[in-house]
Biopython code that builds the backbone (N, CA, C, O; Angstrom):
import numpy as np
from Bio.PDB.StructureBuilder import StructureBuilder

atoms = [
    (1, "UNK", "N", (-11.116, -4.038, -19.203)),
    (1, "UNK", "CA", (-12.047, -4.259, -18.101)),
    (1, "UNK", "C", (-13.456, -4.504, -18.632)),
    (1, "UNK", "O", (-14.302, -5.244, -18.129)),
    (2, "UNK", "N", (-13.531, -4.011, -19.363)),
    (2, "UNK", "CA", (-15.470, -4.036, -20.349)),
    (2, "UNK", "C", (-15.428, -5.344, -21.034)),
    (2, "UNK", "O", (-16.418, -6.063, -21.177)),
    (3, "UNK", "N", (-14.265, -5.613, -21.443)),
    (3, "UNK", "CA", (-14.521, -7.019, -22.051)),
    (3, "UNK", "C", (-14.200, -8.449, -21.412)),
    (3, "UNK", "O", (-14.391, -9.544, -21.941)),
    (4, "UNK", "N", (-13.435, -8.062, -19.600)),
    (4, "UNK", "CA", (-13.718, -8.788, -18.676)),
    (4, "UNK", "C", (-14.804, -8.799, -18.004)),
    (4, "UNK", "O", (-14.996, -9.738, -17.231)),
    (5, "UNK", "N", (-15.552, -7.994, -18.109)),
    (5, "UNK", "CA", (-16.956, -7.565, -17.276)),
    (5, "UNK", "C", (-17.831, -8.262, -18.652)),
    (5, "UNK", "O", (-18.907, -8.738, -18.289)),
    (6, "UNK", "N", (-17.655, -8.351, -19.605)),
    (6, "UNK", "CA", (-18.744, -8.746, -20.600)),
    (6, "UNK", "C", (-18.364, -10.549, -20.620)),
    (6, "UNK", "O", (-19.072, -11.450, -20.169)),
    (7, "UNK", "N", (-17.554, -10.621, -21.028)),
    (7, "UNK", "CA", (-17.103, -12.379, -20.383)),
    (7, "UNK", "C", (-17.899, -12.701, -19.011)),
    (7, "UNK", "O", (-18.938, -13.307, -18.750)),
    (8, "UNK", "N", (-17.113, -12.143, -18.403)),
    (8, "UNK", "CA", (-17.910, -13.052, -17.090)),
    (8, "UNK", "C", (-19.615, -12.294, -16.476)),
    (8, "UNK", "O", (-20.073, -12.159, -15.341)),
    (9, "UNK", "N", (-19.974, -12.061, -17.387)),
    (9, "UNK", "CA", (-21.377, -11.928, -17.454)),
    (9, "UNK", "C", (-22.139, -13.569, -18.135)),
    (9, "UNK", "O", (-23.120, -14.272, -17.895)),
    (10, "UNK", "N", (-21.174, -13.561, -18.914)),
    (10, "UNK", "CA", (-21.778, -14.720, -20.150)),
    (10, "UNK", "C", (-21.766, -16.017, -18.889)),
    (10, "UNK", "O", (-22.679, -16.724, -18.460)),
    (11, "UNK", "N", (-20.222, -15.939, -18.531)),
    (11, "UNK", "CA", (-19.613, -16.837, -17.299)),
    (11, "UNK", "C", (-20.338, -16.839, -16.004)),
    (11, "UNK", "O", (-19.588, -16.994, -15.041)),
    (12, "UNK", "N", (-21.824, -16.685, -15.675)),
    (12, "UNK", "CA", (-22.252, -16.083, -14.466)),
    (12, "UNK", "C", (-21.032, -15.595, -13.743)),
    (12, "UNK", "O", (-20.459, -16.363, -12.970)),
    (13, "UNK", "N", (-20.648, -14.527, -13.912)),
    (13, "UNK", "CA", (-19.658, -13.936, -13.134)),
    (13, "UNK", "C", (-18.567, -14.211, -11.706)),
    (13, "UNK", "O", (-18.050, -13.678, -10.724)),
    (14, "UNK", "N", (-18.724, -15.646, -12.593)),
    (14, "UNK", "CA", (-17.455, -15.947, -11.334)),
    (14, "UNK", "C", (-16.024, -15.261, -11.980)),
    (14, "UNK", "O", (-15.167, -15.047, -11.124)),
    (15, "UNK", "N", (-15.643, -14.873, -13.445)),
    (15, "UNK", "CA", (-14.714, -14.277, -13.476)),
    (15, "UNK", "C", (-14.469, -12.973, -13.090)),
    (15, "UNK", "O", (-13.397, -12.731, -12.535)),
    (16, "UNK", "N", (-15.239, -12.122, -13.277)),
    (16, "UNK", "CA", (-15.972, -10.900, -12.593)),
    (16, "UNK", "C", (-15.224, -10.875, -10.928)),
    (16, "UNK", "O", (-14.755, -9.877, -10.382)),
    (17, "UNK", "N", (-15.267, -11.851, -10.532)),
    (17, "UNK", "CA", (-15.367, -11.702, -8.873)),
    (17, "UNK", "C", (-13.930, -11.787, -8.680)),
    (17, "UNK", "O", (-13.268, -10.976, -8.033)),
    (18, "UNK", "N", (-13.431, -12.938, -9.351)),
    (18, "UNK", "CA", (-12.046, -13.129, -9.157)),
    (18, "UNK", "C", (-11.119, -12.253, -9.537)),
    (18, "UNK", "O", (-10.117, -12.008, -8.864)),
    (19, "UNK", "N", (-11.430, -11.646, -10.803)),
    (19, "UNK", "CA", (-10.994, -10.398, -10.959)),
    (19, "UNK", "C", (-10.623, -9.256, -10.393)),
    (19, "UNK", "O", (-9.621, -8.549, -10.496)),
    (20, "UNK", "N", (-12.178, -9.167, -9.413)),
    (20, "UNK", "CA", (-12.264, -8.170, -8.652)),
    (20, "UNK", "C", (-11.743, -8.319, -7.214)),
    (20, "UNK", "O", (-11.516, -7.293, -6.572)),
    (21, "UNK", "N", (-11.530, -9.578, -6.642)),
    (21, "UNK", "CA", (-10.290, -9.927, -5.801)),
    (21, "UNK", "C", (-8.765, -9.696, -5.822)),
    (21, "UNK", "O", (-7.954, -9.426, -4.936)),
    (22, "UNK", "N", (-8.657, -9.917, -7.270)),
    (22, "UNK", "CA", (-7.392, -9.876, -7.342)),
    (22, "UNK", "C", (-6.714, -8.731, -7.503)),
    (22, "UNK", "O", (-5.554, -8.540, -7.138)),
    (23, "UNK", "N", (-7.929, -7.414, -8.436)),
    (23, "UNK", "CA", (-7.099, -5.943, -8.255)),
    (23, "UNK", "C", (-7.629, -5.109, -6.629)),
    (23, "UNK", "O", (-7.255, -4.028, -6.176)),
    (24, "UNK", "N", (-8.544, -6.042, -6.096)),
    (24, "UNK", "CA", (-8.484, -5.325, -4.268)),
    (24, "UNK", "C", (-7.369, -6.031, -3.765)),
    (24, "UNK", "O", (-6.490, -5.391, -3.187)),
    (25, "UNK", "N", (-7.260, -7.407, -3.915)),
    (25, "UNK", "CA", (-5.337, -8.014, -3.299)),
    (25, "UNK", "C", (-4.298, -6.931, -3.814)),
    (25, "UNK", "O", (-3.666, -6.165, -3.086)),
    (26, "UNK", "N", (-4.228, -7.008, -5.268)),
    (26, "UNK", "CA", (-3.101, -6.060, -5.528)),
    (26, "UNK", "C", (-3.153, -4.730, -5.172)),
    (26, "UNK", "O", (-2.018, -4.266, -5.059)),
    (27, "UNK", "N", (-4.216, -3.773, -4.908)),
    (27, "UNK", "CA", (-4.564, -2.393, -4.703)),
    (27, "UNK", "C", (-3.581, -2.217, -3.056)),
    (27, "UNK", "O", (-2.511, -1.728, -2.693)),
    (28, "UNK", "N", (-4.756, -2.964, -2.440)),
    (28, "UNK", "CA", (-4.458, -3.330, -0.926)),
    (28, "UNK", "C", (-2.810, -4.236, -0.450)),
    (28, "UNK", "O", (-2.409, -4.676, 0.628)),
    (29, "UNK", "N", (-2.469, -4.222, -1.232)),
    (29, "UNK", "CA", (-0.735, -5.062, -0.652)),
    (29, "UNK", "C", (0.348, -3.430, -1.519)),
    (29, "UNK", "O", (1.525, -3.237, -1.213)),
    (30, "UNK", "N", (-0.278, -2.683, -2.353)),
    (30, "UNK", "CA", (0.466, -1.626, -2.926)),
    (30, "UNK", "C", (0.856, -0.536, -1.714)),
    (30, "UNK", "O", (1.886, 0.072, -1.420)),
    (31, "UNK", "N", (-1.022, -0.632, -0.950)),
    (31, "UNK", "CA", (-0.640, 0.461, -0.424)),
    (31, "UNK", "C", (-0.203, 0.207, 1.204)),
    (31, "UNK", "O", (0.146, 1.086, 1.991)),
    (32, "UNK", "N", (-0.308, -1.047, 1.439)),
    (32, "UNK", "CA", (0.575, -1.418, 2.452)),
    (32, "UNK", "C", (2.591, -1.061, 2.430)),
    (32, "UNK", "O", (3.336, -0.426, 3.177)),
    (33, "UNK", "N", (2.752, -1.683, 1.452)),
    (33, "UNK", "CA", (3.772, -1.374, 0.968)),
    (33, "UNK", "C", (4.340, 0.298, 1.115)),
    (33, "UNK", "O", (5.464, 0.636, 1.488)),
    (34, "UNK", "N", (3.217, 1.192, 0.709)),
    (34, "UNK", "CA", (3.524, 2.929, 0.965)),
    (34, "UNK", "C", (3.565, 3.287, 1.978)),
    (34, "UNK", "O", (4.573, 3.745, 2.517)),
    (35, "UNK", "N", (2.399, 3.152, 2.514)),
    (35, "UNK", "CA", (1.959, 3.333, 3.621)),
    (35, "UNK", "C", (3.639, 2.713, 5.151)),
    (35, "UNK", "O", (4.030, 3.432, 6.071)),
    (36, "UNK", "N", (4.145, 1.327, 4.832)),
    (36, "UNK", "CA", (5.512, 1.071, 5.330)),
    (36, "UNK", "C", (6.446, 2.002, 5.179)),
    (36, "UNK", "O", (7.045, 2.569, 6.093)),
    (37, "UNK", "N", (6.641, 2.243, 3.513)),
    (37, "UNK", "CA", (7.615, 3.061, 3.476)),
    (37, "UNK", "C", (7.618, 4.350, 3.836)),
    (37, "UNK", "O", (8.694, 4.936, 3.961)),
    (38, "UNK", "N", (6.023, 5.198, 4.129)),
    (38, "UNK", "CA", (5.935, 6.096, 4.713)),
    (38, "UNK", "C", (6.546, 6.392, 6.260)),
    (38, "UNK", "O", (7.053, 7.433, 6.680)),
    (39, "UNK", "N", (6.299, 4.983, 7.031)),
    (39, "UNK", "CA", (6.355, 5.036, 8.627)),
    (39, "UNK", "C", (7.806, 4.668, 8.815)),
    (39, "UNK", "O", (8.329, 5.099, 9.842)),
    (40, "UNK", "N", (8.633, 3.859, 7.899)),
    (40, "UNK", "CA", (9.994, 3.847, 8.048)),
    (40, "UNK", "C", (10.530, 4.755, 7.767)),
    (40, "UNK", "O", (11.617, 4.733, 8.344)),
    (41, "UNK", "N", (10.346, 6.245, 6.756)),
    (41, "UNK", "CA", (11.000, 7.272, 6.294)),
    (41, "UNK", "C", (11.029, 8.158, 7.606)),
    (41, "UNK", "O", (11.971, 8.858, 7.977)),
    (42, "UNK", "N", (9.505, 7.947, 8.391)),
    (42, "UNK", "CA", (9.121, 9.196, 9.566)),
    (42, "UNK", "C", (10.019, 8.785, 10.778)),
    (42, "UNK", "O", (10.485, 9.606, 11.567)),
    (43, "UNK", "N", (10.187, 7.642, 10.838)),
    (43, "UNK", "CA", (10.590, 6.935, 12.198)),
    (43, "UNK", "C", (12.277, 7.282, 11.456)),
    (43, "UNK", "O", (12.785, 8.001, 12.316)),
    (44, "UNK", "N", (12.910, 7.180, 10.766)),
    (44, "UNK", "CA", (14.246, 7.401, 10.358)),
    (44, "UNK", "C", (14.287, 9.087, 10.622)),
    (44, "UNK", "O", (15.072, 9.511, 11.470)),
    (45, "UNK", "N", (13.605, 9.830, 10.032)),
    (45, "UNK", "CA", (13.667, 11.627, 10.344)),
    (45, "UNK", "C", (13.665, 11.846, 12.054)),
    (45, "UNK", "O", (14.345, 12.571, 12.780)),
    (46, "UNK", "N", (12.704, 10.987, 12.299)),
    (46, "UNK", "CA", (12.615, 11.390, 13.929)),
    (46, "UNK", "C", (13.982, 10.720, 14.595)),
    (46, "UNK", "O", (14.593, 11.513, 15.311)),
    (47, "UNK", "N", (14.380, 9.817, 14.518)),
    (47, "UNK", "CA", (15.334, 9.664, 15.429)),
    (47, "UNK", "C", (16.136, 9.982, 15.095)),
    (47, "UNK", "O", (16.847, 10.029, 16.099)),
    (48, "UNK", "N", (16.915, 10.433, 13.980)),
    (48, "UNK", "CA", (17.628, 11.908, 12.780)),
    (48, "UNK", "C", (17.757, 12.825, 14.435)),
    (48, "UNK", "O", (18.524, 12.992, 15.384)),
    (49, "UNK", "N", (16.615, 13.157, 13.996)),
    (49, "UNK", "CA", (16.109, 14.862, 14.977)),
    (49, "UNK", "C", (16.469, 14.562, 16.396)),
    (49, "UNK", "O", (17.181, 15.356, 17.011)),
    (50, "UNK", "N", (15.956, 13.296, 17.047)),
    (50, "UNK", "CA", (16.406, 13.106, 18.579)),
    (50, "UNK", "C", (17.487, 13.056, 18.632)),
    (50, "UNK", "O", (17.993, 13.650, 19.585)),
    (51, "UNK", "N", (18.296, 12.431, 17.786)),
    (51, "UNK", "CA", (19.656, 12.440, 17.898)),
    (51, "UNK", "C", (20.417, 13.810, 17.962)),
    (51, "UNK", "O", (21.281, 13.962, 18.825)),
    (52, "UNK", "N", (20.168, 14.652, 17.216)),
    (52, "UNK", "CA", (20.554, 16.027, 17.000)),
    (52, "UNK", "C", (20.237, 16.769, 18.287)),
    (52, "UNK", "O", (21.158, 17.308, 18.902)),
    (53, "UNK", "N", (19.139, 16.820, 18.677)),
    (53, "UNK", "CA", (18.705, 17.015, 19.947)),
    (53, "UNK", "C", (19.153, 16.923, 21.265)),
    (53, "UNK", "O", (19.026, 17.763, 22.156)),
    (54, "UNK", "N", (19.835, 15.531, 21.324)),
    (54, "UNK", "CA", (20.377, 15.450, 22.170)),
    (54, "UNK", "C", (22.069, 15.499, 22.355)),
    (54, "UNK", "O", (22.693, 15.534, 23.416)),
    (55, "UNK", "N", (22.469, 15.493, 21.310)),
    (55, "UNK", "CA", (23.652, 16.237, 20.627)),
    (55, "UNK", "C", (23.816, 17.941, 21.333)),
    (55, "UNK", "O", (24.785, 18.550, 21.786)),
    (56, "UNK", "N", (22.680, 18.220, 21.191)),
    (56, "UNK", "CA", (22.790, 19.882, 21.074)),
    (56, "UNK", "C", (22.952, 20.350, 22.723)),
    (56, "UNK", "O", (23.604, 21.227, 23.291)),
    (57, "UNK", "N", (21.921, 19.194, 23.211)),
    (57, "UNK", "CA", (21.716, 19.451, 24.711)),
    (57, "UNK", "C", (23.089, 18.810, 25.863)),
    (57, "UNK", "O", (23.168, 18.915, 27.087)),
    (58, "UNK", "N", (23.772, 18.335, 25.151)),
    (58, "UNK", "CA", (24.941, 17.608, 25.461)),
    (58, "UNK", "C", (26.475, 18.802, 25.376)),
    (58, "UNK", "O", (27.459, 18.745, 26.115)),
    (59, "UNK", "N", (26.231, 19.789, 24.252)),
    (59, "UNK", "CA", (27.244, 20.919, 24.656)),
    (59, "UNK", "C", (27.791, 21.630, 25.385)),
    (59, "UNK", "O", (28.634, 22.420, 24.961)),
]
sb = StructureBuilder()
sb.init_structure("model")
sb.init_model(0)
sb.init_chain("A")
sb.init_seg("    ")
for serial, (resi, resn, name, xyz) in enumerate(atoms, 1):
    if name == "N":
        sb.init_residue(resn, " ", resi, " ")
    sb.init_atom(name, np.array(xyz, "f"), 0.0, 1.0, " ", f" {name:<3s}", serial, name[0])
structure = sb.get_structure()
C-alpha cells in the first residue's frame, strides 16, 4: 500500500483513487455478501421455529 500510495503520488494520484475504489468496491460487495448470508441463516431459523410452533399448537 506505501508503495502504491508513493507511485501514484509521482502519478498525480489518479492511481491512488482507483485503488481506493476498488478496495471500497471489494470491501462493500464482501459485506453485502455477509450481511445476505446473515438474513438467509435468520429467516431459515425463524421459519425452523414457526414451523415447530405450529406443530406444537396442532397436538
Amino acid at each position: 500500500m506505501i508503495i502504491i500510495a508513493l507511485i501514484s503520488i509521482i502519478y498525480s494520484g489518479k492511481l491512488l483513487i482507483t485503488t481506493i475504489s476498488v478496495l471500497i468496491f471489494i470491501l462493500t460487495y464482501e459485506w453485502i455478501n455477509i450481511t445476505e448470508n446473515i438474513s438467509i441463516t435468520f429467516l431459515k431459523i425463524t421459519k425452523s421455529l414457526i414451523n415447530v410452533i405450529i406443530f406444537l399448537l396442532s397436538l
